[in-house]
C-alpha positions in Angstrom: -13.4 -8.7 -1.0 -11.9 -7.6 -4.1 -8.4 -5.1 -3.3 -6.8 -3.8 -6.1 -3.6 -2.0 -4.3 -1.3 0.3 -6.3 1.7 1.8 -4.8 4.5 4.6 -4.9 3.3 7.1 -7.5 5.8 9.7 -6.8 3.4 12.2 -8.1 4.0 15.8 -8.9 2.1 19.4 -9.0 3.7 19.5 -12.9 0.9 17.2 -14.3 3.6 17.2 -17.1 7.0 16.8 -14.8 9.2 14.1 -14.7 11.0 11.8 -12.1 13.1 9.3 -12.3 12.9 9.6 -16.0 8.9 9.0 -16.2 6.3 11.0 -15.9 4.2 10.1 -12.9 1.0 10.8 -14.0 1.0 9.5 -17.0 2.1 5.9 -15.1 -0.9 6.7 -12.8 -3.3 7.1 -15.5 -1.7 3.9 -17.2 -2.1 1.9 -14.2 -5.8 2.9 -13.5 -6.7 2.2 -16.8 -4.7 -1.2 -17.1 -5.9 -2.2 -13.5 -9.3 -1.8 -14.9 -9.1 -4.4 -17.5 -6.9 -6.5 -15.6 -8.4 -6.5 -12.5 -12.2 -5.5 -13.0 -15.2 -4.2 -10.5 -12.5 -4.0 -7.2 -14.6 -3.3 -3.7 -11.7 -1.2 -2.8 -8.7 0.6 -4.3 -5.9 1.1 -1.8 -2.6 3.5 -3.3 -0.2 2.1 0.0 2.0 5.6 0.0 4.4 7.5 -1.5 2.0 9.8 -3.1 3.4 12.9 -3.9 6.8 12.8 -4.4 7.0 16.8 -3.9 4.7 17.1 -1.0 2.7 20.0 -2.7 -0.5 20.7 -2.0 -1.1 21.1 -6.1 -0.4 17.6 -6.3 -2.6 16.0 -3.5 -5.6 18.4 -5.5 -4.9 16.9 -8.6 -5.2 13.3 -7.4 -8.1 14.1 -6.0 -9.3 15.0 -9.3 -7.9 11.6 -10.7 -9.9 10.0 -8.0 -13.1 11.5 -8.7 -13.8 9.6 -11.7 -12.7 6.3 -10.2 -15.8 4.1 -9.2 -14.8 2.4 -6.1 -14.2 3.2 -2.5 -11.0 4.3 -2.3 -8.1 4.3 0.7 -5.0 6.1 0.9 -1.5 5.5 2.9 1.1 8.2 3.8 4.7 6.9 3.2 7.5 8.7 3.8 7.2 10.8 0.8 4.4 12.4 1.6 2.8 15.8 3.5 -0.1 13.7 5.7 -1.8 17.4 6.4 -2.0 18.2 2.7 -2.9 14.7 2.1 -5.9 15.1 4.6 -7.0 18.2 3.6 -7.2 17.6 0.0 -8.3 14.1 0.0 -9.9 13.5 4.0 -13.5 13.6 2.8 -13.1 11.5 -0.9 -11.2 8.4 0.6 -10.1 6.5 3.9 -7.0 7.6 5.1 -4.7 6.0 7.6 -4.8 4.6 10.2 -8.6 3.7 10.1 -10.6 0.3 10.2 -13.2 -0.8 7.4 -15.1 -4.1 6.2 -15.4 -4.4 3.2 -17.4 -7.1 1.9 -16.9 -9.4 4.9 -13.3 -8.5 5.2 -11.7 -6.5 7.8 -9.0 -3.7 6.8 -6.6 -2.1 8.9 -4.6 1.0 7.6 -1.7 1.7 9.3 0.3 5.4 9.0 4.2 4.5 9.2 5.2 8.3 8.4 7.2 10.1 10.5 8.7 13.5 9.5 11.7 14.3 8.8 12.5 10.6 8.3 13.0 7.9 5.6 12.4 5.1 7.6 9.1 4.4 9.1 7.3 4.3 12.5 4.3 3.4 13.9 4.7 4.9 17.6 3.4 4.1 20.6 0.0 6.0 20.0 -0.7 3.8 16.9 0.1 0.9 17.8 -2.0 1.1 20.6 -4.8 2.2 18.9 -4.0 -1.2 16.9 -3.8 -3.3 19.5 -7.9 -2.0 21.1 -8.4 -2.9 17.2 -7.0 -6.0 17.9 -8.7 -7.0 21.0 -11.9 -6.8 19.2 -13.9 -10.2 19.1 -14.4 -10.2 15.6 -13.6 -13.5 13.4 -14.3 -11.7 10.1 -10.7 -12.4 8.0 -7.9 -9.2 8.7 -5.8 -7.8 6.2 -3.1 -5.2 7.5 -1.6 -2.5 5.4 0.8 -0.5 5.9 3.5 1.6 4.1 7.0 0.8 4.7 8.1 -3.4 5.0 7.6 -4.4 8.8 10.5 -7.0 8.1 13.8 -7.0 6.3 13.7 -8.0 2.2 17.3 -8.5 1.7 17.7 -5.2 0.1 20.5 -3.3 2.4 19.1 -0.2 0.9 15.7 -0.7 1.9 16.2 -2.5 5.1 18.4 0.5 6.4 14.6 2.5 5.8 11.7 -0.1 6.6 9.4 -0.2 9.7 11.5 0.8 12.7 8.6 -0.8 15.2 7.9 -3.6 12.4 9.3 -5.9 15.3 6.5 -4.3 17.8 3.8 -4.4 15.0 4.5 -8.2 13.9 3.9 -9.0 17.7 0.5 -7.6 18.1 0.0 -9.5 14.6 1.0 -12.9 15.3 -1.9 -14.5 17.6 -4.7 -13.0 15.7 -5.8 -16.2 14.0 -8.2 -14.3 11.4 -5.2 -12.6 9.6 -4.9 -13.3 6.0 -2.4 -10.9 4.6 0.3 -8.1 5.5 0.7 -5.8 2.4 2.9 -2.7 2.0 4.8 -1.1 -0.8 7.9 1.4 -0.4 10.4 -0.8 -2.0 8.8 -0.5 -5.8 9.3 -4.5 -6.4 7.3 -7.6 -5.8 8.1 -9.2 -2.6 6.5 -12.0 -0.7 7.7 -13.9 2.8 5.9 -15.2 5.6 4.8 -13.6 9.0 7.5 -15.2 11.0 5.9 -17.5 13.2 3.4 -18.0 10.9 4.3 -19.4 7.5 0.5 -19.5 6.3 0.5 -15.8 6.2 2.0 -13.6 3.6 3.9 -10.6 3.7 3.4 -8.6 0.3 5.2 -6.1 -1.3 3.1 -4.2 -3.8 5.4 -2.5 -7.4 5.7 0.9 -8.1 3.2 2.4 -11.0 6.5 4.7 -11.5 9.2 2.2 -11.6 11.3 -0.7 -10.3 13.8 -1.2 -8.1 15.8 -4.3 -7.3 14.4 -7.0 -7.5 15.7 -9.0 -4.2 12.6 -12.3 -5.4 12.5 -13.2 -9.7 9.7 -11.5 -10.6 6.9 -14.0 -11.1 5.8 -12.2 -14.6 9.7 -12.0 -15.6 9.0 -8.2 -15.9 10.4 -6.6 -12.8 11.2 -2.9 -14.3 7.8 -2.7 -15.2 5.3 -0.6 -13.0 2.6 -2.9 -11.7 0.3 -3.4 -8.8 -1.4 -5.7 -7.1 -4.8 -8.4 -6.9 -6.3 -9.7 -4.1 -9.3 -11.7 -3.5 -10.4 -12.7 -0.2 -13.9 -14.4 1.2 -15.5 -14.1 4.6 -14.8 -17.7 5.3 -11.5 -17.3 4.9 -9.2 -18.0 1.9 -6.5 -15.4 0.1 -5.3 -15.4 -3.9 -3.3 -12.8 -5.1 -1.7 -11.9 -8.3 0.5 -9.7 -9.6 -0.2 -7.4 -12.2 2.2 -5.4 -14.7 1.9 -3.1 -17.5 4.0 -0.6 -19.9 4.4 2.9 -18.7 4.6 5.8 -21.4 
C-alpha cells in the first residue's frame, strides 16, 4: 500500500481568506500538486483532521470539489476543528470517513474519530473503542496501520500534550498485542514527530505536518525545514515491512 497522508488544512468557506497568515487553500492546492510529484500514483489519500477551520458547511462543499479531481480513494478524519455532521453530509458518499476499516492493497486501515464537541482535546469513548477492539479481535494477519487525529501519547510539547488523546492510554492498550501493527499515524500538532508504541519499540508513532503551517518543532526536522507545510509517505507490503518519508514544500 501506498498512503500519502496530509494533515490540518484549516480550511475556510472564503476560498480567498486567510489564517494564520496563509491562505489555506492555496496551501491545499500546493500540497496536492507537490504530493503528486513527490509522492506519485498513492492507493490512498488520507487528510488526518482539522479540515475546516470554520466548521461551515461552504467549506466542507468546496473540498469536496477539490477532491473530485483527485484520482485516488480518498479518507478523511475529524479533528477537533471540525463539524463531523457537515463533514458527513458533504463529503460521506466521495471518501471514507472515520472510524471505518479498509484494505487497501493487502494492508489493513483503521480510522479512528478522536472528536468530541465542545472540546480541544480528543476522545475516543467507550463506543469506539469498542467497536475497535471487535476490529481487533478479528483473525486477520494482513499488516494494520491505525490513524487517528489527535497524538495518543505525549510529544513534549506542553501545549499540545495539555490537548492530545484523552483515552490515548486506553487505545495504546488494545494496540499493543496485535502483532500485525505497522504504524500509528496522526497529525493535530502541525510538526513531524516520530516515537515508539511503548512496549513496542519496532512500531512507530507518526506525526504528520500541517499543509498550513508549523508549529514547534519538539524532534529536528529531518529535511531541516520545519516551518514548511508538508505531509507524509508511506509504503507498506502485505508481508510486512514500513518506509516512510517525509515530504515538504513552499506554501504561497
Amino acid at each position: 500500500m501506498r498512503l500519502l497522508q496530509l494533515s490540518d488544512p484549516h480550511l475556510l468557506a472564503d476560498p480567498e481568506g486567510r489564517f494564520r497568515g496563509r491562505q489555506p487553500w492555496a496551501c491545499l492546492d500546493r500540497a496536492l500538486q507537490q504530493a503528486s510529484i513527490q509522492a506519485p500514483q498513492p492507493d490512498l489519500l488520507l487528510i488526518s483532521g482539522d479540515l475546516c477551520q470554520d466548521e461551515s458547511w461552504a467549506g466542507y462543499a468546496l473540498l469536496r470539489d477539490r477532491l473530485a479531481a483527485w484520482p485516488t480513494p480518498v479518507a478523511l478524519l475529524a479533528g477537533n476543528h471540525d463539524h463531523p455532521l457537515r463533514l458527513r453530509a458533504a463529503l460521506g458518499r466521495q471518501a471514507v470517513l472515520a472510524p471505518a476499516a479498509l484494505v487497501i492493497a493487502g494492508v489493513r486501515l483503521l480510522l479512528l474519530n478522536s472528536h468530541r464537541a465542545a472540546c480541544v482535546e480528543g476522545w475516543l469513548g467507550a463506543r469506539q473503542l469498542a467497536w475497535l477492539a471487535e476490529q481487533l479481535a478479528g483473525p486477520s494477519r494482513l499488516p494494520l496501520v491505525v490513524a487517528v487525529h489527535h497524538p495518543p501519547v505525549a510529544i513534549g510539547d506542553p501545549r499540545f500534550d495539555a490537548i492530545g488523546l484523552r483515552d490515548g492510554a486506553a487505545l495504546l492498550d488494545l494496540l499493543a498485542p496485535q502483532p500485525q501493527l505497522q504504524a500509528v499515524l496522526f497529525g493535530h500538532v502541525h510538526q513531524h514527530w516520530q516515537g515508539p508504541l511503548p512496549g513496542r519499540p519496532e512500531v512507530p508513532l507518526l506525526g504528520c505536518p500541517s499543509t498550513l503551517c508549523g508549529f514547534g518543532p519538539v524532534q529536528p526536522c529531518p529535511l531541516d525545514r520545519p516551518e514548511d507545510p508538508g505531509g507524509r509517505w508511506l509504503e507498506l507490503n502485505p508481508e510486512g515491512g514500513l518506509h516512510h518519508t517525509l515530504l515538504r514544500w513552499r506554501c504561497p
